[in-house]
C-alpha positions in Angstrom: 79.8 104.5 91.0 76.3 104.8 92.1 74.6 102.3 89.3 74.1 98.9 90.9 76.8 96.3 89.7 74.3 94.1 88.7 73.1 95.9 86.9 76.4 97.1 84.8 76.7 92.6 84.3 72.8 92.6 83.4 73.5 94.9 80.2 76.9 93.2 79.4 75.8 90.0 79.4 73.8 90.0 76.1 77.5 90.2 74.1 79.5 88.8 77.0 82.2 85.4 76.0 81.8 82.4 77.4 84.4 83.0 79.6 82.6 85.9 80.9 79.1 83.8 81.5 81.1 81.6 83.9 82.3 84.8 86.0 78.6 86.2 85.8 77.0 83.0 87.0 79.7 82.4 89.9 78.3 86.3 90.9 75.2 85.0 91.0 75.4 81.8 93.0 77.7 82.5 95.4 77.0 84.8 99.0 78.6 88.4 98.0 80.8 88.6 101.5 82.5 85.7 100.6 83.6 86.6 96.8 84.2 90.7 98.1 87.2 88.8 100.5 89.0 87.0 97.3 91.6 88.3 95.8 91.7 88.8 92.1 93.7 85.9 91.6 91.8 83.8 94.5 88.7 84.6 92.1 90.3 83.7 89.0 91.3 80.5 90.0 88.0 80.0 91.9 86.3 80.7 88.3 89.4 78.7 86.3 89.4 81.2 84.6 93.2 83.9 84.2 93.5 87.1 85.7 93.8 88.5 82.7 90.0 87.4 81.5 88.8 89.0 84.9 90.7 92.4 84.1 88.8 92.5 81.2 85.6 91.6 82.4 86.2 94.8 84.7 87.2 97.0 82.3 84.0 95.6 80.2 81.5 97.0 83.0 83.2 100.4 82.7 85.2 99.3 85.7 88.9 100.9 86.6 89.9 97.3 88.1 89.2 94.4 89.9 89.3 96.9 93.2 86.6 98.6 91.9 84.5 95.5 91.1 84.8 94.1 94.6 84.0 98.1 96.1 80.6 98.2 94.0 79.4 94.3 95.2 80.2 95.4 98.8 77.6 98.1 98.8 75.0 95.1 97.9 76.1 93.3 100.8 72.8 92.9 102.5 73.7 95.5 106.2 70.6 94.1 108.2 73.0 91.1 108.5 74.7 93.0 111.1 73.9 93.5 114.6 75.5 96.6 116.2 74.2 95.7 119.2 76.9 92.8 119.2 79.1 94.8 117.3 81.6 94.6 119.6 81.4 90.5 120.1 81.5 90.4 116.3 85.2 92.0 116.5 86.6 90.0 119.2 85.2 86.9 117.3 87.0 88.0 114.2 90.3 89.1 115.7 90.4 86.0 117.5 89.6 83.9 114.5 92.3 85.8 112.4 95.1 84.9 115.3 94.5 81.4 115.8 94.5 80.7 111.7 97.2 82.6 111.0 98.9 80.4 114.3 97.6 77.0 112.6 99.5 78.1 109.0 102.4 79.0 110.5 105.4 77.8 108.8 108.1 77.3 111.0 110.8 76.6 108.3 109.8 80.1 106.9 109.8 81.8 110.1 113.3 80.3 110.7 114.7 81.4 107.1 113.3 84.5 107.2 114.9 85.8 111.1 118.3 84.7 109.7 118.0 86.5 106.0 117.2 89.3 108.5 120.6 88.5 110.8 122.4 87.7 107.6 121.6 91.1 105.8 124.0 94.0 105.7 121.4 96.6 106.1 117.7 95.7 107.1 115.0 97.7 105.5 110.9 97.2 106.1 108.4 98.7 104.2 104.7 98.8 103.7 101.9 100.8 101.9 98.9 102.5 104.1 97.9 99.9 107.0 100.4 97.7 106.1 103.1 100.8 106.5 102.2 100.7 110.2 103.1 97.1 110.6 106.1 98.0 108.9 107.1 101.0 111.7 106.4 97.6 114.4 108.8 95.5 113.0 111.7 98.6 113.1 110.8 99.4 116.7 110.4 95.8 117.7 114.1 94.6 116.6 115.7 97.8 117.5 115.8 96.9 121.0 117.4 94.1 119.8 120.6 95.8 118.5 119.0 95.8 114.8 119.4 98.7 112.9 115.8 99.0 110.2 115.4 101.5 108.1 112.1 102.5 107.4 110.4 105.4 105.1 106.1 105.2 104.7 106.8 107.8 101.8 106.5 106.0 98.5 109.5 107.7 96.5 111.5 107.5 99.5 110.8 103.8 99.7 111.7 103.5 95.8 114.6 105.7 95.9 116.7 103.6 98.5 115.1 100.3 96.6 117.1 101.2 94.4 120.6 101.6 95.6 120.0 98.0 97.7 123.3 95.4 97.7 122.8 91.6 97.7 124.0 91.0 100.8 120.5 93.5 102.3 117.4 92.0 103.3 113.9 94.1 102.5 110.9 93.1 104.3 107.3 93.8 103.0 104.3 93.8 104.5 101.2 94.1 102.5 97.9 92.8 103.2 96.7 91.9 99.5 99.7 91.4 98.6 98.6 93.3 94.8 99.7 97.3 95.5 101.3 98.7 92.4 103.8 100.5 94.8 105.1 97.1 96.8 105.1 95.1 93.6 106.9 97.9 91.8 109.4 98.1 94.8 109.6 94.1 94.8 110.4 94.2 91.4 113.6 96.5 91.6 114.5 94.6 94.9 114.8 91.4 92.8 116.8 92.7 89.6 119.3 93.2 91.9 119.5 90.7 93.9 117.7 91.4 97.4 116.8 89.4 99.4 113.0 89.6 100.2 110.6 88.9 102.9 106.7 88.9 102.5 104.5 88.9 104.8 100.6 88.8 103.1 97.8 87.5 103.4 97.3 86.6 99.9 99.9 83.7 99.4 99.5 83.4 95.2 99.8 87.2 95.3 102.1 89.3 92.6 104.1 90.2 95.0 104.4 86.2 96.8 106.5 85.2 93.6 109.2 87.9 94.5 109.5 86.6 98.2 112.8 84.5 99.3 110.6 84.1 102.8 107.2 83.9 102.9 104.7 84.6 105.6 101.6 84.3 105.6 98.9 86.4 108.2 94.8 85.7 107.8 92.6 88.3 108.4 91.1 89.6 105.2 89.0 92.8 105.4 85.8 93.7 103.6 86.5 97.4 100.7 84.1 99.0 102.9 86.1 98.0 106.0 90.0 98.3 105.5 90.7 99.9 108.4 89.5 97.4 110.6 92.0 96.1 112.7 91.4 92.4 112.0 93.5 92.8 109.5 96.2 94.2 111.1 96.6 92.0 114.7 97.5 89.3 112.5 100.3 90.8 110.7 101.2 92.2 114.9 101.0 88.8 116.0 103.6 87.3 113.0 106.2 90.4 113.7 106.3 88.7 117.5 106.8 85.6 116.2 109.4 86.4 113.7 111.0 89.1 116.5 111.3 85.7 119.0 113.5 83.7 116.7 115.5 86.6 116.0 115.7 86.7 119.5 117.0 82.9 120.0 119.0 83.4 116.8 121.4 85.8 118.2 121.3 84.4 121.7 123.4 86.5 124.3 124.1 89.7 122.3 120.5 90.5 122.1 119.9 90.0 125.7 122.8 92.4 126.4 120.8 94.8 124.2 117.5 94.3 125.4 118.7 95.5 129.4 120.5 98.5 128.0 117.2 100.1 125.6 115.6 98.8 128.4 117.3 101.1 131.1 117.8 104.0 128.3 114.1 104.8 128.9 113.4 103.3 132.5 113.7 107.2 133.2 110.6 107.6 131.6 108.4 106.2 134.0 107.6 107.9 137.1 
């Protein structure tokens, strides 16, 4: 892991495919924080070339993956770019820019389609891996006031066990932020042999997991490998719960009110 990634391509590319010149040369001419914030299927098509041919390109530099590829050209990312003396206005910027374009690609048909597959659904379960499994506890204690019943597990076999004994008539809704974790496309998978209905929320629309989603919604606010635990990635996937929790909300009109005043007075005693 320590070896320079350029230096990996500068040995390969003596016996590297034409195929494998193009990714090499769209390495070299474009600015590293851009291509380390592509998905592997955002860079394949970027390159034209399949996602297959970048696999193996990995794999060709010694490489476990494409998320090792991406890791080793974020260490060259050049860190006297960044101030941390404006650190903190560097944040706000990004969180701010991360709400207001996930706002300007909202989909309202989606939004609507996806709060009734979620009034529609026998049983209501919401899942994500690491981060993303954090948005996924938001969404249960959002709509729980609401009268809404979510069952949620952050444990991975947990989450495949009760995949797995899902009816049609239940809705599962995913969160994942690249939208390419073996566990959620493994889980998506099950959910669609039999019949789920499923809700995505990504921010990686021609993600693996995308083509399993009967709703799809879309959040921007793509974090660096070295920075995955930045919260820019996670207010946007916050601020699309609230939206999605609103027209629940309108969807079920009265009843939810009715529920919202009674959670609301089951922990007034709280307060002092």
């Amino acid at each position: 892991m320590s070896e320079n990634i350029f230096d990996k391509i500068s040995l390969m590319e003596s016996y590297a495919t034409k195929q494998e010149r193009v990714i090499i040369d769209f390495i070299r001419n474009n600015p590293i924080k851009e291509i380390i914030m592509l998905s592997i299927t955002e860079f394949s098509e970027r390159v034209n070339v399949g996602d297959a041919t970048m696999l193996r390109f990995c794999r060709k530099l010694g490489l476990k993956g494409y998320s090792e590829f991406r890791f080793l050209l974020s260490q060259n990312v050049n860190n006297s770019e960044n101030d941390s003396s404006n650190e903190a206005d560097r944040i706000l910027e990004n969180m701010i820019l991360a709400l207001k374009s996930t706002h300007d690609l909202l989909d309202n048909e989606q939004i609507k389609k996806a709060a009734k597959l979620v009034l529609q659904a026998n049983t209501i379960y919401a899942f994500g891996s690491g981060n993303s499994g954090l948005a996924a506890q938001e969404f249960r204690n959002k709509v729980l006031r609401y009268g809404l019943n979510v069952i949620n597990f952050s444990d991975s076999h947990f989450q495949l066990i009760s995949t797995s004994i899902m009816k049609e008539n239940d809705v599962l809704v995913l969160f994942s932020v690249s939208g390419q974790t073996k566990d959620m496309i493994s889980i998506s998978k099950m959910a669609a042999r039999q019949g789920v209905n499923l809700i995505v929320v990504t921010n990686y629309l021609k993600s693996p997991l995308a083509k399993f989603a009967t709703a799809l919604l879309y959040v921007v606010g793509k974090s660096e490998p070295l920075n995955s635990g930045s919260l820019v990635s996670k207010i946007s996937q916050l601020y699309i719960i609230d939206v999605l929790s609103k027209e629940i909300l309108q969807q079920m009109g009265n009843s939810a009110e009715d529920n919202l005043q009674r959670t609301a007075l089951a922990v007034m005693d709280k307060e002092i």
